[in-house]
C-alpha positions as CSV (number, residue, x, y, z in Angstrom):
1,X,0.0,0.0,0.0
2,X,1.4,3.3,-0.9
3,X,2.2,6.1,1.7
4,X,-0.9,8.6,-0.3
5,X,-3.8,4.9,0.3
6,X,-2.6,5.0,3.6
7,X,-2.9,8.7,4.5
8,X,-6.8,8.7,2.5
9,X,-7.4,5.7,4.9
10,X,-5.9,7.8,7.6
11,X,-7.8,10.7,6.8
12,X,-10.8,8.9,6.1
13,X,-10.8,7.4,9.5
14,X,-10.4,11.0,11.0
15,X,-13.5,12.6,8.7
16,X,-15.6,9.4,11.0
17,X,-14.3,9.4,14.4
18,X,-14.8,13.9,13.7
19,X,-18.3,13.9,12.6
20,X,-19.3,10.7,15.5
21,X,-17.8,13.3,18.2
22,X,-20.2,15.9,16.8
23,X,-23.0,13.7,16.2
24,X,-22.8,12.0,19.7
25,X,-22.4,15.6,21.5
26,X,-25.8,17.0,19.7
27,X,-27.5,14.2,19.2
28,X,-27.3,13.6,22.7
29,X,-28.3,17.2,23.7
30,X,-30.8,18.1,21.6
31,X,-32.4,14.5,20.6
32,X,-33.1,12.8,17.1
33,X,-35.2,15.2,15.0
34,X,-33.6,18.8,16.5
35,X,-30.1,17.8,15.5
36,X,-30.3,18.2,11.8
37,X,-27.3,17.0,9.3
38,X,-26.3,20.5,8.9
39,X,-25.6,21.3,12.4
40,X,-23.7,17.9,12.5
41,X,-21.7,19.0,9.9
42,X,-20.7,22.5,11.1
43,X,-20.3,20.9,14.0
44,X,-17.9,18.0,12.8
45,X,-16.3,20.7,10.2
46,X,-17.3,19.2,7.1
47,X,-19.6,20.0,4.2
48,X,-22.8,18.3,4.4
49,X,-22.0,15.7,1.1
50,X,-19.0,14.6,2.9
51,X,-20.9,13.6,6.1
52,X,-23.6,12.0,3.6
53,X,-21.3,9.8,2.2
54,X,-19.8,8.2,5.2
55,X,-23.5,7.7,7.3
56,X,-25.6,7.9,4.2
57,X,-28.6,9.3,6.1
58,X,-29.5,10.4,9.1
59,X,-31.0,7.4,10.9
60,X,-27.8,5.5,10.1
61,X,-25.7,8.1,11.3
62,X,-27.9,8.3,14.8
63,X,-27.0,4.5,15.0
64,X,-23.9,4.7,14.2
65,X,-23.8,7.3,17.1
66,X,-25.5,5.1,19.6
67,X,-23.4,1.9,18.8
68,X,-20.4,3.8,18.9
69,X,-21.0,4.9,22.8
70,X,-22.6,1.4,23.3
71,X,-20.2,-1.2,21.9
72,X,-17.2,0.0,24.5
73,X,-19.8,-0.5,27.3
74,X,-21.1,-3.7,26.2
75,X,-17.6,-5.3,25.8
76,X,-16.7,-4.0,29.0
77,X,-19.9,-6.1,30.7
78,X,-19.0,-9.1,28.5
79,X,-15.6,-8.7,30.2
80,X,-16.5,-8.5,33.6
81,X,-19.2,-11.8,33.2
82,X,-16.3,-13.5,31.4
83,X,-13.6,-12.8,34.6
84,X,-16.4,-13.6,37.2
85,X,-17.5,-16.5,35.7
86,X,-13.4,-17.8,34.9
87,X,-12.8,-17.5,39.0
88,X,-16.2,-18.2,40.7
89,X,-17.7,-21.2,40.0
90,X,-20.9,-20.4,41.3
91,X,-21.4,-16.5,40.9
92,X,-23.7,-15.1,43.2
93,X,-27.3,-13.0,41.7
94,X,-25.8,-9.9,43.2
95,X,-22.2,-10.5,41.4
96,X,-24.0,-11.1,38.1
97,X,-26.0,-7.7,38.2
98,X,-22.9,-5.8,39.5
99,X,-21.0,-7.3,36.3
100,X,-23.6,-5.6,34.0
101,X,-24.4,-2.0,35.9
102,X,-20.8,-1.0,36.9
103,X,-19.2,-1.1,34.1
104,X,-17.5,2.0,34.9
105,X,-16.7,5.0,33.2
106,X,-16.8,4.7,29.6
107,X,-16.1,7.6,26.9
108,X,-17.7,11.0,28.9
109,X,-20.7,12.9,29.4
110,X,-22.6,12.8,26.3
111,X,-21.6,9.4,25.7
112,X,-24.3,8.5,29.0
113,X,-26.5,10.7,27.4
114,X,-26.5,9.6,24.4
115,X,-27.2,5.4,25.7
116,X,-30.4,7.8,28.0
117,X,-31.3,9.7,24.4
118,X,-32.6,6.8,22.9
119,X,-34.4,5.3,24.9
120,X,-36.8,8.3,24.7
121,X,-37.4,8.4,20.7
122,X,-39.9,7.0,19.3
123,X,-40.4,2.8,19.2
124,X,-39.8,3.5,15.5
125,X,-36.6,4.4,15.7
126,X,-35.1,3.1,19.2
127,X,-36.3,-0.6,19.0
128,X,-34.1,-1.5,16.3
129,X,-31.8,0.0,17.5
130,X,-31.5,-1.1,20.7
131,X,-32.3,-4.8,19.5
132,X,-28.8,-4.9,17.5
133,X,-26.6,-2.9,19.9
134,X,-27.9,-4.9,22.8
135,X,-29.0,-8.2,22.3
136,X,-26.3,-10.6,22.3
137,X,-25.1,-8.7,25.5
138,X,-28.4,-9.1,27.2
139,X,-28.9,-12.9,26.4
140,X,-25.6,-13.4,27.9
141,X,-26.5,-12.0,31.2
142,X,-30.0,-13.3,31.0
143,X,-28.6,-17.1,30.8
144,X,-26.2,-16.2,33.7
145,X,-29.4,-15.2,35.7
146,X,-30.8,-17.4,34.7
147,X,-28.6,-19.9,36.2
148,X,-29.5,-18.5,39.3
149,X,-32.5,-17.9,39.6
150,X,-34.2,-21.5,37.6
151,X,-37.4,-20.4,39.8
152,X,-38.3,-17.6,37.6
153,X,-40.0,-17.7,34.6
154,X,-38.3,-16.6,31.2
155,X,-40.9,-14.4,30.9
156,X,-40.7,-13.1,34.0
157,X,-37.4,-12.5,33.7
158,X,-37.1,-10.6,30.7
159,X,-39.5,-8.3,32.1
160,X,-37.7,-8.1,35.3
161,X,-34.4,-7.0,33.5
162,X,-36.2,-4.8,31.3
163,X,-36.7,-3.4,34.8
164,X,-33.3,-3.5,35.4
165,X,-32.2,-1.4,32.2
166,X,-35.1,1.3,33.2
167,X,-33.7,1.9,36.7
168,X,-29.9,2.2,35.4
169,X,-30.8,4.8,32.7
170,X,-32.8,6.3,35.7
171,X,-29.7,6.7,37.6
172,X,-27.7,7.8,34.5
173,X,-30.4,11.0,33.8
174,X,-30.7,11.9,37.6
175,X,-27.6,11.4,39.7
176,X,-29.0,11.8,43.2
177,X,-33.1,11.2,44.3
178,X,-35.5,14.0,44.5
179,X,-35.5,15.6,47.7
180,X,-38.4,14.6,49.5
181,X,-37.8,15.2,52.9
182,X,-35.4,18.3,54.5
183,X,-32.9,15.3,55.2
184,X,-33.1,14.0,51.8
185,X,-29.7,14.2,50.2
186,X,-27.8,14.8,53.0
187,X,-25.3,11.7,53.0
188,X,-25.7,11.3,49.3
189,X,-22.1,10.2,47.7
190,X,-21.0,8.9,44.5
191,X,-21.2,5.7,45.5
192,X,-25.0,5.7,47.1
193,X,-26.6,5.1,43.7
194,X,-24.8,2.2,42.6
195,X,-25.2,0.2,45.7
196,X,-28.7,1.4,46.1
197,X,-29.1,0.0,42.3
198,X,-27.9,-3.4,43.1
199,X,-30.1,-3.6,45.9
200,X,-32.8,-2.5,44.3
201,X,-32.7,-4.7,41.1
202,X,-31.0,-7.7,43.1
203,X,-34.4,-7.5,45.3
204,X,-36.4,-7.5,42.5
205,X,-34.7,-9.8,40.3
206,X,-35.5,-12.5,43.2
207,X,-38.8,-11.4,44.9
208,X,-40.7,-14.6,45.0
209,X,-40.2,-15.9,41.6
210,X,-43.3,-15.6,38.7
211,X,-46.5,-14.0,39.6
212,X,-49.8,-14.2,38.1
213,X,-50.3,-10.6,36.3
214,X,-54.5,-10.6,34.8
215,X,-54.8,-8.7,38.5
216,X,-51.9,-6.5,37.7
217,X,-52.8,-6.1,34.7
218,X,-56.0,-4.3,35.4
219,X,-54.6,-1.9,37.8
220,X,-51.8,-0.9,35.4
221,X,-54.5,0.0,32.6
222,X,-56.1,2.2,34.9
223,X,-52.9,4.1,35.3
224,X,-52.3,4.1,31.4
């Protein structure tokens, strides 16, 4: 390969990682439709053909976005399962779920926004999306659970992780609780919100095992 290939290929590479940056910094700000092609362009400091022939259209480019903030995360909990699994034969529920929520801090700001931005766009957009970034990861971790905890349903275990996933991004969007009481917040350290996470889904992910939900069910359309 010539020294020019290699610098087009170098430069190439550049134009991508330029216009992700941008596209993950508004994208994650200002949400799907708001953050037009143009401002990711000016942003990025390209010309709008250029940034059309790398993505191709918007849509792509948003997934693009999204699996480049996800995929670092998502090996990082693969990671984890694969070390406590290699050294614990039997890991424990509460290992398992602390393998998948603290994966630590990946890329920066916008890049947790950006894994909270999708979840609130339309099922239209965010489905598939989420369906390809996340799915092998999550059927990992569901087997793993579901290892330990044979007394729940499948079925009532993919709901309860779905759970799981809410209450995380929860935590990502709002870093400490609403203040609900003139004490509230007073001891309230990094740390609180993880531990308080793993309590809280490790709780749930083993309250009792399947439950009948037509009763539920009825309530929760009254609320709808």
């Amino acid at each position: 390969m010539s020294d020019s290939s290699r610098s087009l290929r170098a430069d190439s590479r550049q134009t991508q990682e330029d216009i992700l940056a941008a596209s993950v910094e508004l994208f994650s700000q200002k949400g799907f439709a708001p953050a037009s092609m143009r401002l990711i362009a000016a942003k990025a400091g390209v010309n709008l053909a250029l940034l059309n022939y790398h993505f191709g259209s918007k849509l792509n480019l948003f997934e693009a976005s999204f699996l480049h903030c996800a995929a670092p995360i998502n090996a990082e909990r693969i990671r984890l399962l694969d070390e406590l699994e290699s050294n614990v034969a039997d890991p424990t529920l509460e290992q398992i779920v602390i393998a998948f929520v603290d994966v630590g801090a990946v890329g920066d700001a916008n890049w947790s926004r950006m894994i909270a931005r999708v979840f609130v766009e339309s099922d239209e957009i965010s489905q598939p999306i989420l369906e390809r970034a996340f799915r092998p990861t999550l059927q990992r971790f569901k087997t793993a659970l579901q290892r330990v905890l044979p007394e729940v349903e499948e079925e009532t275990l993919e709901m309860r992780f779905h759970f799981l996933v809410g209450s995380m991004l929860h935590l990502i969007r709002f870093s400490s609780p609403l203040k609900l009481s003139e004490n509230g917040r007073k001891n309230w350290g990094p740390n609180n919100g993880l531990d308080e996470l793993v309590n809280f889904v490790v709780g749930g992910l083993r309250a009792g095992g399947s439950h009948p939900f037509s009763d539920r069910r009825v309530a929760y359309r009254r609320l709808s």
